[in-house]
C-alpha positions in Angstrom: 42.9 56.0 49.0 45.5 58.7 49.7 48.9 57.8 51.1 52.2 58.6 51.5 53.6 56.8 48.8 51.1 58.4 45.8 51.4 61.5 47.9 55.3 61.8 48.2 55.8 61.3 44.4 53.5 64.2 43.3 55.1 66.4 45.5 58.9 65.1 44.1 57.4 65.9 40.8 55.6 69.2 41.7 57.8 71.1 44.2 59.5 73.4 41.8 56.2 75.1 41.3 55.4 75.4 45.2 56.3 78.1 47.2 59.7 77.2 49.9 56.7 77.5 52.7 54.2 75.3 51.1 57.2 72.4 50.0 57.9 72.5 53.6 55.0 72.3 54.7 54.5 69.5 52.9 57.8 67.6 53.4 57.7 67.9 56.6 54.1 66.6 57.3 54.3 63.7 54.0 57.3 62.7 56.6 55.6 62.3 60.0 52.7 60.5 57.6 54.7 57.8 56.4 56.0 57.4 60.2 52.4 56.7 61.0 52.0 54.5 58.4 54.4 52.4 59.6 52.8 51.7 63.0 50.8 48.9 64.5 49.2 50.6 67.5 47.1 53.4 68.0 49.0 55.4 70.3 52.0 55.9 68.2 49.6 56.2 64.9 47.9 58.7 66.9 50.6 60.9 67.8 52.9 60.7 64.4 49.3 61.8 62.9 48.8 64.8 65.2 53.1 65.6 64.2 51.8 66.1 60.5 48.7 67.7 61.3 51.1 69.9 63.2 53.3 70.4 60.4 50.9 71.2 57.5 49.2 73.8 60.0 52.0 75.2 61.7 50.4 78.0 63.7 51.8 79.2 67.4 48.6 77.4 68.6 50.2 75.3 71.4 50.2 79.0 73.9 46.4 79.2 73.3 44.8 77.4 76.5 41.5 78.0 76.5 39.1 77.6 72.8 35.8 76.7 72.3 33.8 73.9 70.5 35.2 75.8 67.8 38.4 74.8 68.2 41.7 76.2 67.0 41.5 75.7 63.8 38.2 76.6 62.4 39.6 78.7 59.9 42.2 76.8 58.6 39.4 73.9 58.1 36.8 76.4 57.1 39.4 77.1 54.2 40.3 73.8 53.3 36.5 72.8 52.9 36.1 75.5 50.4 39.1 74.4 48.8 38.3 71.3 48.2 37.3 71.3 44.7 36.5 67.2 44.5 34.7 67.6 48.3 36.7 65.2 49.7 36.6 66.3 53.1 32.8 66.3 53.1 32.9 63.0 51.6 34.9 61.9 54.5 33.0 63.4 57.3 29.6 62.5 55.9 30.6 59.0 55.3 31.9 58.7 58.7 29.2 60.4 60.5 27.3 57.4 61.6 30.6 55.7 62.8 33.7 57.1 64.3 32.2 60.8 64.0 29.3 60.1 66.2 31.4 58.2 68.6 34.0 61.0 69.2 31.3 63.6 69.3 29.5 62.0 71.9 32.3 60.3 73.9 32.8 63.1 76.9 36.5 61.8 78.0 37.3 63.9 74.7 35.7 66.1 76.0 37.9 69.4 78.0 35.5 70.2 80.2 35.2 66.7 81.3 38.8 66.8 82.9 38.2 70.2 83.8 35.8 69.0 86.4 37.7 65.9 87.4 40.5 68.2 88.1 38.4 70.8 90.5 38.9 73.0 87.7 35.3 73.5 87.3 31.9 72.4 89.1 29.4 69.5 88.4 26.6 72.4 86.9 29.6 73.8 85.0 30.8 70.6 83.5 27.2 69.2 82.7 26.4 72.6 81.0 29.4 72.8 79.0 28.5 69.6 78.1 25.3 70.8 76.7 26.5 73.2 74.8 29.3 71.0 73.5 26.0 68.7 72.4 24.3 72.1 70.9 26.8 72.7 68.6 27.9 69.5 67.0 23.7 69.3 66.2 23.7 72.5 64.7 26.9 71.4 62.4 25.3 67.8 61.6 21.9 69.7 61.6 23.0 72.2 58.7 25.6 70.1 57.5 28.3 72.3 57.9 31.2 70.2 57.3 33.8 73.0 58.6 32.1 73.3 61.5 31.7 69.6 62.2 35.7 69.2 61.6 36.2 71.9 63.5 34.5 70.5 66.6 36.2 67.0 65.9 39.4 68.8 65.7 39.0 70.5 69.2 38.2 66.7 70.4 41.5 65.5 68.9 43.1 68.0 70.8 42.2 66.8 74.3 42.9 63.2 73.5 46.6 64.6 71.8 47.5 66.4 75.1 46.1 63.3 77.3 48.8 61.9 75.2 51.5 64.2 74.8 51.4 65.6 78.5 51.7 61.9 79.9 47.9 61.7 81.0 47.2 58.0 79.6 49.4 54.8 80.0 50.9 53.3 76.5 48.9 50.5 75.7 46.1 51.1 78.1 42.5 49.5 77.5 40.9 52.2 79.6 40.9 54.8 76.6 41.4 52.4 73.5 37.7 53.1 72.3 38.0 56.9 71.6 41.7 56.5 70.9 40.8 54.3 68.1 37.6 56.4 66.9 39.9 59.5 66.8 43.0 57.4 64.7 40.3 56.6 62.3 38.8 59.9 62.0 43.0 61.2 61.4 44.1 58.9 59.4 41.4 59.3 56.7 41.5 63.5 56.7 45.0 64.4 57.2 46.6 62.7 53.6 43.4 64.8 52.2 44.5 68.1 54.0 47.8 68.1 52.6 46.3 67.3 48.9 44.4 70.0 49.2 47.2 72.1 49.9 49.0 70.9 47.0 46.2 71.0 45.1 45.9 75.0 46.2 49.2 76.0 45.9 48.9 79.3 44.6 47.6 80.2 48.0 49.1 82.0 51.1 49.9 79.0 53.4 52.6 81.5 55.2 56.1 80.9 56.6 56.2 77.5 59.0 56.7 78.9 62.9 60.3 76.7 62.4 61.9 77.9 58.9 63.5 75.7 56.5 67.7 76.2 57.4 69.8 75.8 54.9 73.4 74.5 55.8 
């Protein structure tokens, strides 16, 4: 299994040969990994996994309120997938789909639209038909197996439980939201050391410039 430690030493051995964007990149996310690593709860796991996720990506996606069941980073999945030479990603979300896949895809308090309507944001008929669409497309990923559309739908689930978090919506600790909190560390922890190999492992591609540069003092 990936980690941080096997992780960190091929990027100590490789870096001269990456771009300043991609060593970044990488530094910076391989450092928010080993953070989570070093947890014993969920919550903080969680949330130092989303950081790294954050860092590898590192698109001006927090100003983008409203997405899909898409989600914000189909493309940036959708590229990874057909990066991945050894298919780990698949491997991942295939193995998975029976366990912590199916459970965040059909747990609705990961769902947006959910809150949406407990907030007044939205009606009951708007909510439950959201949610059937939300239902429509994860089938159609599983159905086709379309493992960048599958992640990508995941992804926009992660999302709502990382700003439930973030934002201040859930208590530390709390055993109301511990089933899809766990489901969705699971789910993290196993893809994210895999994104950023692929990224090493593609590092002759245009990652682009991190939204915070690198300053050198």
């Amino acid at each position: 299994m990936l980690s941080f430690t096997n992780l960190k030493h091929r990027h100590r051995n490789e870096r001269k040969g990456y771009s300043q964007a991609l060593s970044t990149r990488v530094h910076r996310a391989l450092s928010w990994l080993q953070k989570a690593e070093m947890c014993e709860d969920d919550d903080s796991k969680f949330t130092f996994l989303w950081i790294a996720f954050n860092s590898a990506y590192a698109q001006e996606f927090e100003q983008k309120v409203n997405f899909g069941e898409r989600g914000l980073y189909q493309e940036f999945l959708t590229r990874l997938v057909e990066l991945d030479s050894e298919n780990l990603l698949s491997n991942i979300v295939w193995h998975n789909y029976s366990g912590a896949i199916r459970a965040v895809l059909n747990n609705e308090f990961v769902l947006e639209s959910y809150w949406n309507y407990q907030s007044g944001r939205i009606t009951e008929d708007q909510w439950k038909d959201a949610r059937s669409k939300a239902k429509i497309v994860a089938n159609t990923a599983l159905g086709y197996n379309n493992t960048a559309l599958v992640l990508s739908v995941v992804f926009s689930r992660l999302y709502t439980l990382r700003n439930q978090i973030i934002h201040g919506g859930s208590t530390f600790g709390s055993s109301v939201n511990r089933k899809q909190l766990r489901d969705c560390t699971i789910i993290l922890e196993q893809i994210l050391p895999v994104i950023i190999k692929v990224m090493m492992d593609s590092r002759n591609e245009l990652w682009g410039d991190p939204v915070y540069p690198l300053i050198e003092k």
